[in-house]
N, C-alpha and C positions, 0 to 999 in steps of 0.2 A: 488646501495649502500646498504650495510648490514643494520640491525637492531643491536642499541649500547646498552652496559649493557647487551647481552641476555645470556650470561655465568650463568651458573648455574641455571636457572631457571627452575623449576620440571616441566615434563610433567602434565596435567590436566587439570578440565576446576573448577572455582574457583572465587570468588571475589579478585579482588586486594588486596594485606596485604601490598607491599613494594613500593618506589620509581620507582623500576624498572619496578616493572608487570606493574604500572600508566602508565611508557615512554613509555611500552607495546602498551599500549593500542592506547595512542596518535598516537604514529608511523604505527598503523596497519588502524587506520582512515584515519592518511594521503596519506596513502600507497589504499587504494578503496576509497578513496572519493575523495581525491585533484588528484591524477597521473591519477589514474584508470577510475575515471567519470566524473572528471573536474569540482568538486562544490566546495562549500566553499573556494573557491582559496583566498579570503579576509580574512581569517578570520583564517591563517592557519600562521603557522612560518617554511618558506621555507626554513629558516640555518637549524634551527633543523629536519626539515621534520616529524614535529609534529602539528595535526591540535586536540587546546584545545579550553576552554574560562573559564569565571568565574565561571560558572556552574559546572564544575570539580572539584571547590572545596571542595562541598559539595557532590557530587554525589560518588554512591557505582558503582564500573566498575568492571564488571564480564569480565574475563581473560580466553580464551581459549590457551594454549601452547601446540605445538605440534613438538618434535625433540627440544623442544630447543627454539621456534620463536612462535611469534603469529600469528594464523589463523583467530582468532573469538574475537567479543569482544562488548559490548552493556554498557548502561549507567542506574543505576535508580536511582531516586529521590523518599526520601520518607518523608511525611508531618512532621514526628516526628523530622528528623535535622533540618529544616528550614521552616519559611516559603513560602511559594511558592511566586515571586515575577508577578506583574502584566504581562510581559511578555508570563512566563509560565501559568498562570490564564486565558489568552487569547488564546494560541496556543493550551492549552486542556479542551476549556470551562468547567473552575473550578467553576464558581459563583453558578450551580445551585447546584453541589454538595454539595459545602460549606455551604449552605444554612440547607443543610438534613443531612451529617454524621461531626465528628469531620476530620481536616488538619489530623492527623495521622492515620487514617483510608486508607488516597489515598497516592501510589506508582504510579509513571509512569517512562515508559520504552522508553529509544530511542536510536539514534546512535548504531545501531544493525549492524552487516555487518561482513562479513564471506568472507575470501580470496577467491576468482575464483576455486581454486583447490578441496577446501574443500566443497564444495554450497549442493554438493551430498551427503552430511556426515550427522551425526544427531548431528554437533557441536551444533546451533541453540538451537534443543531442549534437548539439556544439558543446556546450558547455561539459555534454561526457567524454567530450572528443581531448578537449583540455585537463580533463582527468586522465584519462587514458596516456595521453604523453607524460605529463606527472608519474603514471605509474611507471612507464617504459624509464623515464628518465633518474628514477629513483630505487626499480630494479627489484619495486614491491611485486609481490606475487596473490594477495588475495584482497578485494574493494568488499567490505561490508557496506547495507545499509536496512534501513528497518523502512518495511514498506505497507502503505495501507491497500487492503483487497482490491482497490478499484484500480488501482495501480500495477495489480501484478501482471496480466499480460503485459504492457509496455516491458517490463523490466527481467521477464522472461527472453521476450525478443532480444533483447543487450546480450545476451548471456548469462545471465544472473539465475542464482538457484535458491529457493528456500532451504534453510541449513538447522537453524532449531524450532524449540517450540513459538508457538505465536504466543503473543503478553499483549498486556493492555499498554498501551502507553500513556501516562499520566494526560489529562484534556487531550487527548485525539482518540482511544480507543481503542480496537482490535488493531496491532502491525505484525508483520511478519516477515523475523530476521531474514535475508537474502544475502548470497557471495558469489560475486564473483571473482574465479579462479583463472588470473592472466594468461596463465602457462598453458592452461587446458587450450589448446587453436582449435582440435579435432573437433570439442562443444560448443566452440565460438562460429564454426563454418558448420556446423551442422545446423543448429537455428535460427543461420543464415543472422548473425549479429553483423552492424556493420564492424567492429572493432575488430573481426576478420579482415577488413580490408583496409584499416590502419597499421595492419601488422605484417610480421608471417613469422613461420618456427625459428629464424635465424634468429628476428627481434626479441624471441623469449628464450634462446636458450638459456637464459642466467636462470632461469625457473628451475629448482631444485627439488620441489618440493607437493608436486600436481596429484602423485598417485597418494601421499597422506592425506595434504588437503579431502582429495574424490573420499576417500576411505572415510573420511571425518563424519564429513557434511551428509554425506548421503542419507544412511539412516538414522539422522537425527530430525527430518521436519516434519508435519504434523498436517503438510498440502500436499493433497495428489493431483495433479494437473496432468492433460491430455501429454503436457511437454515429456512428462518423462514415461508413456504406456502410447500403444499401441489404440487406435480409438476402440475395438473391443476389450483389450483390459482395463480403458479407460472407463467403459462406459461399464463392465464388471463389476469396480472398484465401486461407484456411483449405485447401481444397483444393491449392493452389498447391505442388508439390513438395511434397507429403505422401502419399505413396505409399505408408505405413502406414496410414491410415484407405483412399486406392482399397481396397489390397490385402485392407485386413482379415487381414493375417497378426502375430499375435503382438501384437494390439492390442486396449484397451479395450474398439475399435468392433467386433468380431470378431460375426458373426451379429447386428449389430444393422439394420434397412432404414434407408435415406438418411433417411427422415421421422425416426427414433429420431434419428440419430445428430445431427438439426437440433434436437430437443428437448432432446439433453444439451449442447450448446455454443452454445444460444440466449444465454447471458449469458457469455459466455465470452468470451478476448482472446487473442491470436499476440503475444509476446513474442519481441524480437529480442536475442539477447545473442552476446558477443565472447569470445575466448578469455581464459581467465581470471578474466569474470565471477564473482562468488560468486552464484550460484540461490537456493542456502538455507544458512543459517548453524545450524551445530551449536547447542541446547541453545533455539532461536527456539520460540516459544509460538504460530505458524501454522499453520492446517489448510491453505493452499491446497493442491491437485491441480495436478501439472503433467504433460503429456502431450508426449514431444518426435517433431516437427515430425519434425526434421532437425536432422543435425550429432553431436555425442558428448558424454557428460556423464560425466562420472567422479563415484563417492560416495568419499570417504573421513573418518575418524575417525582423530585426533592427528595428523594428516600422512599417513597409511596407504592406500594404496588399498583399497577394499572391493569395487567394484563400477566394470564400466562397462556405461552404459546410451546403446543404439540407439535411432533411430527405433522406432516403435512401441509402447517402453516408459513407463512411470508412474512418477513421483517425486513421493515426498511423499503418499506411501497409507497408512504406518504411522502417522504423527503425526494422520491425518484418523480413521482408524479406531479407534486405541486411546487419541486423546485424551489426547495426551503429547508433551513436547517434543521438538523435531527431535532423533533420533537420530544424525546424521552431517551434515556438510557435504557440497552437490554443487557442484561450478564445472563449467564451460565447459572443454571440451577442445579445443574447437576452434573459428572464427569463424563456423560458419556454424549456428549453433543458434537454433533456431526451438521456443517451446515454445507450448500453447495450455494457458494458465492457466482452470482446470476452478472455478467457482466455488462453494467450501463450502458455503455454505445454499442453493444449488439440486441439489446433488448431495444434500445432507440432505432437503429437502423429497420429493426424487424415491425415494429408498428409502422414502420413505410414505406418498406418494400413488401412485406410477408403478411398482407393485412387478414386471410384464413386463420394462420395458428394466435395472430397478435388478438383477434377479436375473441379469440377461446381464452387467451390468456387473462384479458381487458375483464369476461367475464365471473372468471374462476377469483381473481384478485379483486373483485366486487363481492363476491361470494365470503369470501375472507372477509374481509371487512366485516361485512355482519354479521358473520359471526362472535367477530370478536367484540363487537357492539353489545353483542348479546351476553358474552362473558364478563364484561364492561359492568354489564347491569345487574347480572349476577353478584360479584366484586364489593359491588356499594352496597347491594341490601345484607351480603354478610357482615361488610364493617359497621350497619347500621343496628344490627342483630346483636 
């Protein structure tokens, strides 16, 4: 079924002005989140095949049109229309902020999502390019948004930093709050963001407020990423009580040398999650890899236990290899889990270009497998017992 209203509407990429770019927007939600990934299916209007809520009322929805239709399209909120209600104060721990800068100071971004066709295009960062002026033009100083694992290099490159704890978020899963801080240019030209060359120190002098923000954010997140260590204390960090990559027993890394093992987790991140955490949410349309640290992770489907997995083991290999949505949920069994989020398009690229360490990896993640096959079976005859 077509998209309705879309006559006339100018190719570009833009904030909403009318009724229809809004329906736009709605319909291109419904269209990859409700059809396409299977969320939000509550929370959507299936005659109109428009998936809104009351939050649309007030929010600024950036419009990407292309031919005519919608490809792209995101949501932001900014302190100066409204104030943020307990909700949203929760979903991108606002308290400590609100505490240090003024409500119109903070913008945050969500409902982001780019049709299948276009994913390869640079709609995305058009569309934060229109944020970016937004911000400059409204004189906000820090962009939140909650991001899932697969996501986080892209949004690293932006400038963006993880700031608190990761949470599950309701039908999506592990996300992990992110900000970024306008004012900061010094950390926007250091990792080479483009919104360095949207800007420069003149355009942010209204930024009053960069060295509380940095004091905030810093030690509150729960990812260590190469971004912010040196690649030997990165690779320190990574080592640190991981006694499944020393050992090489029953792991990925299993016959791979140290140099390998620095080329598969060159882009990679240590994820810190708590008991009870949700990792990955049954029926999610993500390929990330996760490789655990330390600590225990239980799989289960309808409430059921399936599977528990140790250090050493891999979550989230079926959905990356057969290109299908997460077959089972995993949470957090216990506090102290540590996982090193393995990034999809560098694990893709390397079964094509790097086919030595991809075939050791091909193996060791076969190796897995049956194991877990065999815990599988173990599982049933206890709940049979």
């Amino acid at each position: 079924m077509g998209y309705k209203n879309m006559n006339g509407l100018a190719d570009g990429v833009r904030f909403a002005q009318t009724d229809e770019e809004r329906e736009a927007s709605y319909q291109l939600r419904y269209k990859v989140y409700v059809e396409s990934m299977g969320r939000l299916k509550d929370k959507s209007d299936h005659q109109r095949k428009e998936l809104k809520d009351k939050y649309d009322e007030t929010a600024h929805l950036a419009i990407a049109i292309k031919g005519g239709r919608p490809v792209g399209t995101l949501r932001l909120f900014w302190g100066g229309d409204t104030q943020f209600d307990q909700n949203l104060k929760d979903a991108y721990h606002l308290h400590p902020l609100l505490e240090r800068i003024p409500v119109h100071k903070i913008c945050i971004v969500e409902r982001l999502m780019v049709e299948e066709k276009s994913r390869r295009s640079n709609i995305t960062l058009r569309m934060y390019k229109e944020v970016m002026h937004f911000v400059l033009e409204k004189k906000a100083e820090v962009v939140l948004l909650d991001c899932e694992p697969h996501h986080l290099n892209s949004y690293l490159k932006l400038g963006f930093r993880p700031y608190a704890k990761t949470y599950s978020y309701p039908g999506i899963g592990l996300v992990i709050p992110m900000a970024l801080i306008s004012g900061d240019y010094e950390h926007l030209q250091r990792v080479g963001s483009p919104f360095a060359m949207l800007t420069t120190e003149e355009d942010l002098s209204y930024c009053q407020h960069v060295d509380e923000l940095n004091e905030l954010i810093s030690p509150q997140s729960k990812i260590i990423s190469q971004t912010g260590y040196d690649q030997k204390d990165f690779l320190d960090q990574v080592y640190k009580d991981s006694k499944p990559i020393k050992n090489h027993e029953l792991s990925i890394f299993d016959s791979l040398s140290e140099s390998e093992i620095e080329r598969v987790i060159e882009k990679s991140h240590v994820i810190e999650c708590s008991k009870g955490d949700r990792i990955i949410e049954k029926d999610n349309s993500a390929r990330t890899i996760f490789f655990v640290l330390s600590g225990v992770v239980e799989v289960r489907r309808d409430g059921h236990l399936q599977a528990i997995i140790s250090p050493g083991e891999v979550i989230g290999e079926i959905a990356f290899f057969l290109d299908v949505k997460r077959s089972a949920s995993v949470l957090a069994a216990t506090d102290d889990v540590k996982l090193l989020s393995l990034d999809d398009a560098s694990l893709s690229r390397m079964m094509k270009f790097e086919s030595t360490i991809a075939n050791k990896i091909l193996r060791n993640f076969c190796r897995g497998l049956c194991h877990r096959i065999i815990n599988g079976v173990e599982i049933a005859d206890l709940r049979s017992n």
